[in-house]
Structures are given as structure tokens and as C-alpha cells.
C-alpha positions in Angstrom: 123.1 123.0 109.5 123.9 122.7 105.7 123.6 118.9 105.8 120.5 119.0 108.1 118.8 121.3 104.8 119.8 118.3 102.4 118.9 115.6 104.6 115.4 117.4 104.5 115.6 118.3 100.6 115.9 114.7 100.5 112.9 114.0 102.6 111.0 116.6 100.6 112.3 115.2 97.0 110.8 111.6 98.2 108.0 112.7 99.7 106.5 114.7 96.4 107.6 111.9 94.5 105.4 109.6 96.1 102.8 112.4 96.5 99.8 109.7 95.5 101.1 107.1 97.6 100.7 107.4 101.4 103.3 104.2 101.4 105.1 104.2 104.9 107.2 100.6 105.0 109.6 100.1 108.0 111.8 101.6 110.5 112.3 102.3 114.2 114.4 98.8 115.0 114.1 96.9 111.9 112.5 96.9 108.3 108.4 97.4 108.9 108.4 98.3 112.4 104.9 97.7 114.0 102.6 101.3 113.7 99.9 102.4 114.4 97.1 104.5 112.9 94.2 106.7 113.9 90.7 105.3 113.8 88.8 105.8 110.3 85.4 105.6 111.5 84.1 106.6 108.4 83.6 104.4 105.3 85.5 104.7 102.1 84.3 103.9 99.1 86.0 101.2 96.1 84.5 101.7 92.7 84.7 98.5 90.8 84.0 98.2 87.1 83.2 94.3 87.4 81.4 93.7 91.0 80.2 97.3 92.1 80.9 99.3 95.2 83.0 97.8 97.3 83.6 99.8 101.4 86.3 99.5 103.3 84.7 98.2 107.1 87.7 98.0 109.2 91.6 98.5 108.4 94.6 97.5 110.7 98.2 98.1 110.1 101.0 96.1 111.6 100.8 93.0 113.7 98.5 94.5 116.6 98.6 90.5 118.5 96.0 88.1 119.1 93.8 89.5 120.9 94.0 92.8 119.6 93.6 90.9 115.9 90.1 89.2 117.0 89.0 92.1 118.3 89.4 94.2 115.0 87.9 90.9 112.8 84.8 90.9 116.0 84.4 94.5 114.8 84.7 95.2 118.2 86.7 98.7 118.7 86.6 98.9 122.0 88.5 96.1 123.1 91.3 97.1 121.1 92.7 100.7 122.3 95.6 101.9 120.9 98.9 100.7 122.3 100.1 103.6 124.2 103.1 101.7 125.2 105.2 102.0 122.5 104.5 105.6 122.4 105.9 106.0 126.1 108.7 103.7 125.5 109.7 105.7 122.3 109.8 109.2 124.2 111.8 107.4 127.4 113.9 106.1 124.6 114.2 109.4 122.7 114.8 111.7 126.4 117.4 109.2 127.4 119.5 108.8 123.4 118.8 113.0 124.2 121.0 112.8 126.6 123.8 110.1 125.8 124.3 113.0 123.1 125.5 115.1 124.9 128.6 112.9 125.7 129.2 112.3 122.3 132.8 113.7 120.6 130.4 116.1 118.5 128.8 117.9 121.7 131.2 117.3 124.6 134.0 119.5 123.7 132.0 122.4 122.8 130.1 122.7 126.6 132.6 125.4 127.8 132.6 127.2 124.3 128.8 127.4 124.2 128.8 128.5 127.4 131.2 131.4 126.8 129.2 132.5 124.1 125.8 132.8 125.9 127.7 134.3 129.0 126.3 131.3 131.5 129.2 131.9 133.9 127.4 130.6 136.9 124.7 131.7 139.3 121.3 132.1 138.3 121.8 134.2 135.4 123.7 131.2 134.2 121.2 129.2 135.1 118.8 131.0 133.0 120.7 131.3 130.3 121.7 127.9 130.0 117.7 126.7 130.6 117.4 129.0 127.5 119.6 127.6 125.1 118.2 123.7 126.5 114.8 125.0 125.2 115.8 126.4 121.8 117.3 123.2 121.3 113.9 121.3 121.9 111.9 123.7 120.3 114.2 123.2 116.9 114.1 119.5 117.3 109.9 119.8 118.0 109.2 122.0 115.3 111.6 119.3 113.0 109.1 116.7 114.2 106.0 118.6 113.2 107.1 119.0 109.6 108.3 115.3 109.8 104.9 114.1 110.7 102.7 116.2 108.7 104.9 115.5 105.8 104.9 111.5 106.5 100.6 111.9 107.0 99.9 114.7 103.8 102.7 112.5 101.2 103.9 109.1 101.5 106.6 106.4 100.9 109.6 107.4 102.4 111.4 103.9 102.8 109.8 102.1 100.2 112.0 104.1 97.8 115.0 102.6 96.9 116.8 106.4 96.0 115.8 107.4 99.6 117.5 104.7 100.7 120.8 105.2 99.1 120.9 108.7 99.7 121.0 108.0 103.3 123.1 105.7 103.1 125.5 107.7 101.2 125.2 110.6 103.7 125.8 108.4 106.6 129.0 107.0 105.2 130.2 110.6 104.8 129.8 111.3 108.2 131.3 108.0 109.4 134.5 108.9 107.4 134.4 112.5 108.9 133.9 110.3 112.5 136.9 108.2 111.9 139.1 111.4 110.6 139.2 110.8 107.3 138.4 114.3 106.3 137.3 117.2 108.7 133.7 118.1 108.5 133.9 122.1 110.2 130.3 123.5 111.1 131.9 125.8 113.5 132.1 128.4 110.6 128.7 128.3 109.9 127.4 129.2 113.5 126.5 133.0 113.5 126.9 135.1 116.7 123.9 137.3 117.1 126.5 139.3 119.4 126.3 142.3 117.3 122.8 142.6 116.7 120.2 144.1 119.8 119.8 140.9 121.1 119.5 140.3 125.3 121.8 137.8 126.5 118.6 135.8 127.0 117.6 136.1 123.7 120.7 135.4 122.4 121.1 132.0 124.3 118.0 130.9 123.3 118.7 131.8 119.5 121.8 130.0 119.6 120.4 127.2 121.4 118.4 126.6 117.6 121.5 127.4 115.8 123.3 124.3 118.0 120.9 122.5 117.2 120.6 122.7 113.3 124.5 122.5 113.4 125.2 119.4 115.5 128.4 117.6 114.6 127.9 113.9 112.6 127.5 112.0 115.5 124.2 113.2 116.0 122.7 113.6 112.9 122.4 109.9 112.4 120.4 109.6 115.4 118.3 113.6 114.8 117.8 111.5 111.1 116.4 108.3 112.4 114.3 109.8 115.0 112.8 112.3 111.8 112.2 108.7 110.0 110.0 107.5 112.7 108.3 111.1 113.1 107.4 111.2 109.5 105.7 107.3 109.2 104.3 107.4 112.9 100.8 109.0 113.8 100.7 111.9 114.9 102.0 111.4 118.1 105.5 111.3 116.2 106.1 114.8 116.3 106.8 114.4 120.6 109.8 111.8 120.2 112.3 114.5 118.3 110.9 116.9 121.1 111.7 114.6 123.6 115.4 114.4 122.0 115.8 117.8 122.1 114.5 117.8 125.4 117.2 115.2 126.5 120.1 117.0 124.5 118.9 120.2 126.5 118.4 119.0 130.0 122.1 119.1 131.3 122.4 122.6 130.1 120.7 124.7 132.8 123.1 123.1 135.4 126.3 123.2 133.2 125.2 126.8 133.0 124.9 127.7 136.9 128.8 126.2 137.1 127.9 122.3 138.1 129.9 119.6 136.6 127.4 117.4 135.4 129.3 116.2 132.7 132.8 114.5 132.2 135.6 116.6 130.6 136.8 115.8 127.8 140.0 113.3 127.5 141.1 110.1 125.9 138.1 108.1 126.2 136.8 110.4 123.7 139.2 109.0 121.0 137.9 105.7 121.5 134.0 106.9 121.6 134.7 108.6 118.4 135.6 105.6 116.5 133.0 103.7 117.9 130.7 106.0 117.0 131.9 105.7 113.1 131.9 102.3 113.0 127.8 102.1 114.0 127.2 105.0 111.4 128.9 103.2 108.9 126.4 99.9 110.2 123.7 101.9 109.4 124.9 103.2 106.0 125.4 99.5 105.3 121.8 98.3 106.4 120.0 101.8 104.1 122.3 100.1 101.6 120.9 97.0 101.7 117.5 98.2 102.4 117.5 100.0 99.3 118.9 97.3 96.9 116.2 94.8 98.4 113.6 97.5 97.5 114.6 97.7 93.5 112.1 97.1 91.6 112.9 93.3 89.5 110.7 90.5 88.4 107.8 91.1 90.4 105.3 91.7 87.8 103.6 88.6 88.3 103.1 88.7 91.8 101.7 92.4 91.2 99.4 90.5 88.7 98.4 87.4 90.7 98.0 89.9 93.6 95.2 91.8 92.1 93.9 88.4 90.3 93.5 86.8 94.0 91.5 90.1 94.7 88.8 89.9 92.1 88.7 85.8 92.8 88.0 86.9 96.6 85.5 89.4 95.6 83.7 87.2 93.0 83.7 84.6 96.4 82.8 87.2 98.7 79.3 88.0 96.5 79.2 83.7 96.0 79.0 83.5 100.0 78.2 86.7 101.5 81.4 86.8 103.4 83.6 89.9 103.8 86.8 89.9 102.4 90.2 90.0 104.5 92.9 91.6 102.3 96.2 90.9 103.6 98.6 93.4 102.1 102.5 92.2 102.1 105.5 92.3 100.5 108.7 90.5 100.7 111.3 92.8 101.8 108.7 93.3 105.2 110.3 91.5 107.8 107.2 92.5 110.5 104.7 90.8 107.8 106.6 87.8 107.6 106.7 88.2 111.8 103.1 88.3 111.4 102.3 85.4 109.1 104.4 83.1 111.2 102.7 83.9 114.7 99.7 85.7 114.9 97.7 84.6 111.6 99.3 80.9 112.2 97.4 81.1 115.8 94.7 78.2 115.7 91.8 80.3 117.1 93.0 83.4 114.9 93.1 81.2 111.9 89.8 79.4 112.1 88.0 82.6 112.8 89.3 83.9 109.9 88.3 80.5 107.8 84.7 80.7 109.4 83.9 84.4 108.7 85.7 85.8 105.6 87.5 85.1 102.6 90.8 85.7 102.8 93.3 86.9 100.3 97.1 87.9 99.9 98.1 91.1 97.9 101.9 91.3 97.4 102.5 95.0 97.1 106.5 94.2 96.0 107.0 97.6 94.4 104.4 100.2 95.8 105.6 102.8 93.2 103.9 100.7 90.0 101.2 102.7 89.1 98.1 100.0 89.7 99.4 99.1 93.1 99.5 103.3 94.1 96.0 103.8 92.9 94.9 100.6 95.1 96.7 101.4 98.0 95.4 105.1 97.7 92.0 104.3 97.4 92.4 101.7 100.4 93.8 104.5 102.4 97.2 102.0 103.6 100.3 104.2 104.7 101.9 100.8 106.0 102.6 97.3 106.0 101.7 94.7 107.0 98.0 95.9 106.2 94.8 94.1 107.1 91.5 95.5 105.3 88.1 94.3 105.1 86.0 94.5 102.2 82.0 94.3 102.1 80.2 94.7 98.5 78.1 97.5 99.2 77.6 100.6 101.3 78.6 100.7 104.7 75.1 100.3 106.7 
């Protein structure tokens, strides 16, 4: 699909961009969605002209709780495993939006065509063929995910750049206006027919199950493009959700292919689905919009400079006292690290552990992109925010 191959030329622009960053902000419900990270167990060095060689002890990214927040100050791993829950919710989530997709006015009308085309006219052999074309469907959507989250883990800021931002927003209004019938958007030319080559018909279903895939009408590709997004700034335990759409999108298939009617036909109700679908593509054009203008880069020089000033005053405290030092890393336009500061750091026994065993500091990482903020954040290893880091002058013992 032509604008799947921008979408990613986009992804691929931003990421190279940002190639020194490893900047992941936001996404999957809301503007610096809570993610989490693999364990680092080894330390990373800090050079410092002024006060040595700082190491990075522990690092947490997004608001883990209370408990799992005193466990990662106590030092102690072990009583804070990763939340596997949001990982199972996101597939569940992912297999279900799968498919709802498939009811959309993008995918329903084209059942019997698809069908036609791979020859599942019933029976087993329809079956088959139909499982087939489910799976090449998955597997494009899987292998999507694998270049999403190797591209998110290898490069960087995706959402913290305000072009990105306005690029999807511009190619979601497009496809709203194609939604609502403003102008036609036809992909159906672009779907090639391996027909005439020495394909099996069970080769061929499974080939065109990919081709479906890549060429999904605009309903979908909002939802294929957010589910990238969270691929490409999760761990890597991303790459399963867009599997687990394709797997969705694919599941009714087999069935539709051995002659049940699983699904409804189509009629007027799809009229009505088709304009709400444009109107919530066009809300998510207008919240990438927004998104992007709150991420411009104006008059936040000196918070960039009181950010790293706080730092060396922490450090200078730190080798005064012996304490560690807690960096908090924030920014503004992150709605999770104002979530944080106003619930978990603001919790009385989180707060005065804190007060007891570290010095504590605020770096306000406004625009990631300025050069001194990309060499800290690189060197401190943070591919998110809200950030916690602890520093110890020293090597790690």
C-alpha cells in the first residue's frame, strides 16, 4: 500500500533524524503513556569535566506506582517485576480492534471479492485457503512490528518531533476526507493478481493475504499506524501487539472461507459507520495537530539552562553529603510526568524516603532535539519520559 510506504518513509525520515537521541515521549491513550524498559544491569559511565565520573545505579521510566517506586529507590529489583499486565491487556486489545476491522466500510465489502480471488468457495479447501490468506495478513502486520520495534530501540524520538507530528496529522486528515467522500481514495488498482504466474491456489491466498494487508482501505490505517507508534517506543515485546492485529483481522477468514456467515453483509448501517469512522480520524488528526504545535521548540532556553544548572548543584551536594542523586527528567508537554508528580512523588512515605536518602533534582528536557539535552539523554541511556535516574560519583562497586 502506497501510503503504508510513506507512512513508513516518514517513520524512517524521523527516526535518522533523531539518530543520537533514543527520545521516545508519549502514546498508546494519551501524550507519555506509561512504558517500560528492560533491565540495564550493567553500569554506565558519565564523564564530568568538574566532579569526575559519575555511574548511572538504577534507571526507571514512567510512573511504575508506589510500591514499585520504593522498590527501585531500595535498590531492590526483585520486588519490582515488570508489569506484564499491560502487555496482555495491549494484545487482548490489539486481537479484539483486529477484529472490529474487519466490519469496517474498508474491509467488509470486499469479503466476497477476496474470496473469489483466492477460490475459497467452501469446504475445506476453502477453509484452507481462507486460513491462508488470515496468516499472510498476520505475518505482514508481525513483520511491520519487528521493524517498528527495532527501529524505535536502534533510533529514537519519534513523537517528540514536532514534523512527525504534523505529518501524521496531515495524512490522517486525508484519509478522513476520503472516509467522508470527499474524494475517492482507490487501492483496488494497485492489488496485483499473482493469477498468472505458477503460483498454487494456496500460495496465492497466502500472497494475497500480504498484499490485503499492505493495501487496507483508510479506515484501518489509522489504527495499523497507531499500533506501529506503540511498537516502535515499547520494549521489545511491541513487535506482538501489530501481530496480534493481524491476527484479529485474520481470524474470521478461515470460516468465511469454508461458506459460514460470520460476518454481517453489507447494507446501510455501513453509511453511517463510515462517517463515524471519519469523524474519529479527523479527532486524531486534530490531537497529532496539537501534539505537534505543543512540541515546537519556543522560549525554553532557560529551563534547558536551569535544568543542567540544578544538575551540577545536585552533584556538587551529592559529593557535600555522600547521597546519590535522583534526577527526575520531565517536560511540560508530558501529561504522565505531571500524573506522576501529583500522585506518586507527592505520596508521604515516597516523599520522605526520597528527602532521607538522595538529593533530588528536576531536569526539564522541553525540547529533546537541542543539542546539550541529546548528548545528556544519550549518555543517560533515557528513551522516555517521565525518567527517574540515580547518580553515584564514582564507579559502580
Amino acid at each position: 500500500m502506497i501510503r503504508y510506504l510513506i507512512t513508513i518513509a516518514v517513520l524512517l525520515i524521523s527516526f535518522t533524524a533523531a539518530a543520537e537521541m533514543r527520545v521516545v515521549c508519549d502514546e498508546k491513550t494519551g501524550i507519555c503513556q506509561i512504558v517500560e524498559v528492560a533491565e540495564q544491569p550493567e553500569t554506565e559511565k558519565f564523564q564530568d569535566d568538574t566532579d569526575g565520573q559519575w555511574s548511572v545505579v538504577r534507571r526507571q521510566l514512567g510512573d511504575p506506582g508506589k510500591e514499585k517506586l520504593l522498590a527501585f529507590l531500595r535498590g531492590d529489583e526483585t520486588a519490582a517485576p515488570a508489569d506484564r499486565a499491560t502487555f496482555w491487556g495491549m494484545l487482548l486489545l490489539a486481537l479484539l480492534g483486529g477484529l472490529a476491522l474487519n466490519l469496517t466500510p474498508c474491509v467488509l465489502p470486499m469479503l466476497p471479492i477476496n474470496l473469489a480471488i483466492i477460490g475459497a468457495n467452501g469446504g475445506s479447501s476453502g477453509f484452507r485457503r481462507g486460513l491462508l490468506y488470515g496468516i499472510g495478513m498476520a505475518v505482514v502486520y508481525g513483520i511491520l512490528g519487528i521493524l517498528a520495534a527495532f527501529a524505535g530501540l536502534s533510533f529514537g524520538t519519534l513523537n517528540s518531533s514536532p514534523l512527525f507530528n504534523f505529518a501524521i496529522a496531515l495524512l490522517f486528515v486525508i484519509m478522513s476526507l476520503a472516509m467522508a467522500g470527499v474524494f475517492n481514495i482507490d487501492l483496488a488498482k494497485y492489488r496485483f493478481n499473482p493469477a498468472g504466474m505458477n503460483f498454487s491456489r494456496d500460495m496465492t491466498a497466502l500472497f494475497m493475504g500480504g498484499i490485503s494487508a499492505l493495501l487496507a482501505g483508510a479506515c484501518v490505517a489509522p489504527v495499523v499506524i497507531s499500533v506501529l507508534l506503540f511498537a516502535a517506543k515499547a520494549n521489545w515485546y511491541g513487535a506482538f501487539v501489530p501481530l496480534a492485529l493481524g491476527i484479529g483481522m485474520g481470524l474470521p477468514w478461515p470460516l468465511a472461507g469454508a461458506g459460514l456467515s460470520i460476518l454481517p453483509k453489507p447494507g446501510k448501517f455501513m453509511v453511517v459507520m463510515k462517517y463515524i469512522f471519519a469523524l474519529i480520524i479527523f479527532a486524531a488528526a486534530i490531537y497529532y495537530t496539537v501534539l505537534g504545535v505543543k512540541l515546537l521548540p519556543a522560549g525554553d532556553a532557560a529551563a534547558q539552562i536551569d535544568g543542567f544548572a540544578a544538575l551540577e548543584a545536585a552533584k556538587a551536594e551529592s559529593l557535600r553529603t555522600g547521597k546519590p542523586v535522583l534526577v527526575k527528567f520531565t517536560a511540560s508537554w508530558c501529561k504522565n510526568c505531571h500524573a506522576m508528580e501529583k500522585t506518586t512523588l507527592r505520596d508521604p512515605e515516597v516523599s520522605d524516603f526520597i528527602k532521607e536518602n538522595f538529593i533530588m533534582t528536576t531536569f526539564p528536557a522541553e525540547n529533546p532535539e537541542e543539542p546539550g539535552i541529546a548528548k545528556l539523554l544519550k549518555e543517560y541511556d533515557i528513551p522516555g519520559f517521565p525518567a527517574l535516574v540515580i547518580l553515584k560519583n564514582g564507579p559502580e562497586r
